[in-house]
C-alpha positions as semicolon CSV with decimal commas, in nm:
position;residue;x (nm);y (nm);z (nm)
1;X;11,069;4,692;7,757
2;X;11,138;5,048;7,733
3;X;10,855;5,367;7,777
4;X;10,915;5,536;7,494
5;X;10,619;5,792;7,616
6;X;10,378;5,758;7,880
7;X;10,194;6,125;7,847
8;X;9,807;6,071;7,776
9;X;9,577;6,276;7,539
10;X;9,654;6,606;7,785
11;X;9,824;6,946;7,649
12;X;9,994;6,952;7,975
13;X;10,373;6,769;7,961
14;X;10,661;6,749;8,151
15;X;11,041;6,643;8,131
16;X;10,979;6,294;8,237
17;X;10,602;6,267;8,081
18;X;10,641;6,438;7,698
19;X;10,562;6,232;7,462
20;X;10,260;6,016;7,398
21;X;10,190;5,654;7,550
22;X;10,440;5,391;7,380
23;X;10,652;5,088;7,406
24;X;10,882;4,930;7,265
25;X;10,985;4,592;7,368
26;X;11,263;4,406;7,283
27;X;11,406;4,085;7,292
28;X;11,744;4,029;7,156
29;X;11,750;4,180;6,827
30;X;11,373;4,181;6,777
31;X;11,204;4,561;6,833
32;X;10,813;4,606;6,865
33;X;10,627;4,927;6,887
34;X;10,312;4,900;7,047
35;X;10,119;5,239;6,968
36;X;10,217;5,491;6,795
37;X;10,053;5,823;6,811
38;X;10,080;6,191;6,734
39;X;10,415;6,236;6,866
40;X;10,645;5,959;6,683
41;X;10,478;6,091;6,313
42;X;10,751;6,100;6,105
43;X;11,002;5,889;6,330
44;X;10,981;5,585;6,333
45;X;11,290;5,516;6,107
46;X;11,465;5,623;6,436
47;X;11,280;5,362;6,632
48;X;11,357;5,116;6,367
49;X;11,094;4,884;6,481
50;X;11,032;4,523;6,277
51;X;10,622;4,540;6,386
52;X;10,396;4,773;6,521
53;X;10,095;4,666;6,734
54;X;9,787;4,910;6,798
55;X;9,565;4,900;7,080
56;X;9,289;5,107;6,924
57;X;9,284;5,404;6,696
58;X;9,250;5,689;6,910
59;X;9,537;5,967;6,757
60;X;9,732;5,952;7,052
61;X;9,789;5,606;6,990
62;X;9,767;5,534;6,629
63;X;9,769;5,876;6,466
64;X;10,230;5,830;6,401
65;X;10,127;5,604;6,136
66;X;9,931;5,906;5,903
67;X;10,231;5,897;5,683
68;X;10,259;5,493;5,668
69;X;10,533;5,262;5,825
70;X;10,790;5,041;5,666
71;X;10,727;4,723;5,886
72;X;10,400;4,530;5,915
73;X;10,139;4,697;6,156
74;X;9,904;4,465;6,352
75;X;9,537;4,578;6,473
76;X;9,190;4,491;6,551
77;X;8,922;4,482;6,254
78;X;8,786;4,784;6,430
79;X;9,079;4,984;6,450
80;X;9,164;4,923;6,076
81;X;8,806;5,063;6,042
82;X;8,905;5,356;6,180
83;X;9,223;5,431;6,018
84;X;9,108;5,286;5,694
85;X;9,270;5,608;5,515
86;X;9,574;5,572;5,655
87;X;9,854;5,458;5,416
88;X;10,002;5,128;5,544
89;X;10,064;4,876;5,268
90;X;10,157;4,530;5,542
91;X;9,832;4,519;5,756
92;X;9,821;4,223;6,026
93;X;9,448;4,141;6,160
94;X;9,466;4,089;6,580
95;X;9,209;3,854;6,671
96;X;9,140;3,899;7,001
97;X;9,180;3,579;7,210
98;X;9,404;3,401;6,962
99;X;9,763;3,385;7,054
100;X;10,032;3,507;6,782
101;X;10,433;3,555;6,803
102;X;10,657;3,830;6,619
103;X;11,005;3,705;6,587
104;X;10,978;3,497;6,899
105;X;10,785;3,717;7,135
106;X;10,388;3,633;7,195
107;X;10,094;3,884;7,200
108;X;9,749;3,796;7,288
109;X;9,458;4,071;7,253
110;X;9,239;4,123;7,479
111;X;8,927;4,351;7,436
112;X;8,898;4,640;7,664
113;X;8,639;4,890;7,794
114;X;8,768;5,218;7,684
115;X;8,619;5,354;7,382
116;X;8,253;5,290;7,198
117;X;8,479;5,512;6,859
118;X;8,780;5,347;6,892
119;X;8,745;4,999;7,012
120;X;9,054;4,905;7,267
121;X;9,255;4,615;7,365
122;X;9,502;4,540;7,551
123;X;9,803;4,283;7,540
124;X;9,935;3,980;7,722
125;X;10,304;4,027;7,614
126;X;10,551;3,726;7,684
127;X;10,888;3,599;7,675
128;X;11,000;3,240;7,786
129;X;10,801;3,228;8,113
130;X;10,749;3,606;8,188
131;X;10,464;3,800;8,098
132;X;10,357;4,154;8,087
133;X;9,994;4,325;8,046
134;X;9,979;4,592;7,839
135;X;9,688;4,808;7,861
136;X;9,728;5,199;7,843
137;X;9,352;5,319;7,843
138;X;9,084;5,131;7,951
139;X;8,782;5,117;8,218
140;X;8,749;4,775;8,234
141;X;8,903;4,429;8,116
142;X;8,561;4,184;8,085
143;X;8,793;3,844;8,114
144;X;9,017;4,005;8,371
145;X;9,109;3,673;8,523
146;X;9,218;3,548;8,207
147;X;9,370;3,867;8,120
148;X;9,610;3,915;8,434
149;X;9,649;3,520;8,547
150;X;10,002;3,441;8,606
151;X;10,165;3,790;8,473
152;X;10,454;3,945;8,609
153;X;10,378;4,306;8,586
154;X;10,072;4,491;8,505
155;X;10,105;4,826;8,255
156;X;9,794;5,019;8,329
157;X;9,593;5,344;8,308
158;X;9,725;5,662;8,436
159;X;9,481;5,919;8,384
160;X;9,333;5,938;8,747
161;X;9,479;5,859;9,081
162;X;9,197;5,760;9,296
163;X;8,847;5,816;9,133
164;X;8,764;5,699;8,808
165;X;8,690;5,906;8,492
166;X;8,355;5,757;8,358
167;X;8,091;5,850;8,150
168;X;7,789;5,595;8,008
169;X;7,701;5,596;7,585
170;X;7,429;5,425;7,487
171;X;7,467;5,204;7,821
172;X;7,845;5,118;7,815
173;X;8,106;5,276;8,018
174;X;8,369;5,495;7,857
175;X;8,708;5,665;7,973
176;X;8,907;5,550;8,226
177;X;8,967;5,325;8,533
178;X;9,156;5,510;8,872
179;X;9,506;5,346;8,963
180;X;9,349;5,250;9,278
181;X;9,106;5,052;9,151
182;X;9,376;4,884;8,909
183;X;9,555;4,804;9,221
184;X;9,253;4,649;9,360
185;X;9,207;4,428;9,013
186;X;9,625;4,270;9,048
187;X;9,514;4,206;9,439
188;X;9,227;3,981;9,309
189;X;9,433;3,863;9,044
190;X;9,744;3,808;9,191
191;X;9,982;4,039;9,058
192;X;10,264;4,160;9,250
193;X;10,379;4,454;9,054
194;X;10,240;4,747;8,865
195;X;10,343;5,030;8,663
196;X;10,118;5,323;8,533
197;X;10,172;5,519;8,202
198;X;9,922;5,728;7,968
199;X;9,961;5,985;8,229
200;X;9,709;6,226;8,327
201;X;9,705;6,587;8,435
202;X;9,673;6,471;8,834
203;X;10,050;6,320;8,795
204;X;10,204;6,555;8,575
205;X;10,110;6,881;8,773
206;X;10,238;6,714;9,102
207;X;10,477;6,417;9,024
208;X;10,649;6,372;9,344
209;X;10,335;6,378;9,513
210;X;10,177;6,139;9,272
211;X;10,470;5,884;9,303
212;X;10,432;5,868;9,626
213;X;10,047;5,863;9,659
214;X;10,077;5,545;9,404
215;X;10,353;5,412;9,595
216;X;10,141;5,432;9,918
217;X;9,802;5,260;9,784
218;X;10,047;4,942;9,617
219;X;10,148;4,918;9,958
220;X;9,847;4,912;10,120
221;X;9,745;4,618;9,936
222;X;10,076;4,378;9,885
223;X;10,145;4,530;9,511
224;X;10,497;4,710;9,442
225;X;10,309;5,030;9,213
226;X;10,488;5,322;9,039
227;X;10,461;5,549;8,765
228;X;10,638;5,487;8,463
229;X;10,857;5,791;8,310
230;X;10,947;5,850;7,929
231;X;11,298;5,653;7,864
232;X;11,228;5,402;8,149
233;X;11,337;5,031;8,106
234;X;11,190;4,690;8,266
235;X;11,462;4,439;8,192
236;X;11,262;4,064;8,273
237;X;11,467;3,770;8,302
């Protein structure tokens, strides 16, 4: 699994946090993009992924694909809805709850609290035995035990180190969950490593400091935490 991009929806960027959240996992000659925003539009022929999978439709995730894509793209009903305009001739529907593999490696969606515009998910990636969670932006995950039960690592939220950013529409929590209550979710859950992408202006403005604040509060509670970087790969075996 390589970060591709791990900035979120911010103007602010650095070397190791420039380009939009994305990643690309591979297993051997099998490439999948999940998200693809702003940043890749126009480049995914250097990716040279077989399938892209969206997690909502948000630009910074899904806006790459303006121009179309070559390979089959797989998302929600509701993001479809979104990016109905959006020329892509090979559409895959993502059910969520209902297992499906690309070429050998299985996704399963999972709905989200993010978003009441752009309905989210994120995704139980897996390979023989090991298994990844996926979820870039989100406040919540309503079947969290189901969710997170027996993964390896957990991909999460980056946008705020300690205190979450939350606002209520029309009764349901939008925006995002803090890393330190993420933590506190793989405790519960059982999961004994995390990494943190969709970065947010609290790690890029300070990243030494944030690395080891994240660092510190995955100690504190039995979890091996960091923050992911653009280019970084997470070989599982």
């Amino acid at each position: 699994m390589r970060f591709l991009g791990t900035r979120g929806e911010i103007e602010l960027q650095s070397e190791r946090h420039r380009r939009h959240s994305a990643l690309l996992v591979t297993q051997a000659r099998t490439r999948v993009l999940v998200d693809c925003g702003d940043d890749w539009l126009d480049e995914l022929d250097g990716i040279a992924p077989h399938a892209i999978l969206l997690t909502h439709a948000h630009r910074d995730h899904a806006g790459g694909l303006r121009h179309g894509s070559r390979c089959p793209v797989y998302a929600t009903d509701e993001t479809w809805a979104r990016i109905a305009r959006y020329p892509i001739e090979r559409r895959e529907r993502v059910l969520a709850r209902t297992p499906f593999a690309i070429r050998g490696i299985t996704f399963e969606a999972f709905p989200v609290e993010h978003s009441l515009l752009a309905p989210a998910v994120g995704y139980r990636i897996g390979s023989g035995v090991r298994v990844v969670f996926y979820a870039p932006d989100l406040v919540s995950i309503p079947e969290r035990a189901e969710a997170l039960r027996g993964i390896d690592v957990y991909v999460g939220d980056g946008a705020s180190l300690t205190r979450p950013i939350v606002r209520r529409r029309d009764g349901v929590r939008v925006g995002h969950a803090s890393i330190r209550g993420q933590l506190d979710w793989c405790v519960t859950e059982s999961v004994p490593r995390a990494l943190f992408t969709h970065c947010g202006s609290q790690i890029i403005r300070d990243e030494e400091a944030a690395e080891t604040r994240v660092a510190a509060l995955g100690r504190e509670r039995g979890v091996e935490a960091a923050i992911a970087s653009d280019g970084l790969r997470l070989v599982l075996r």
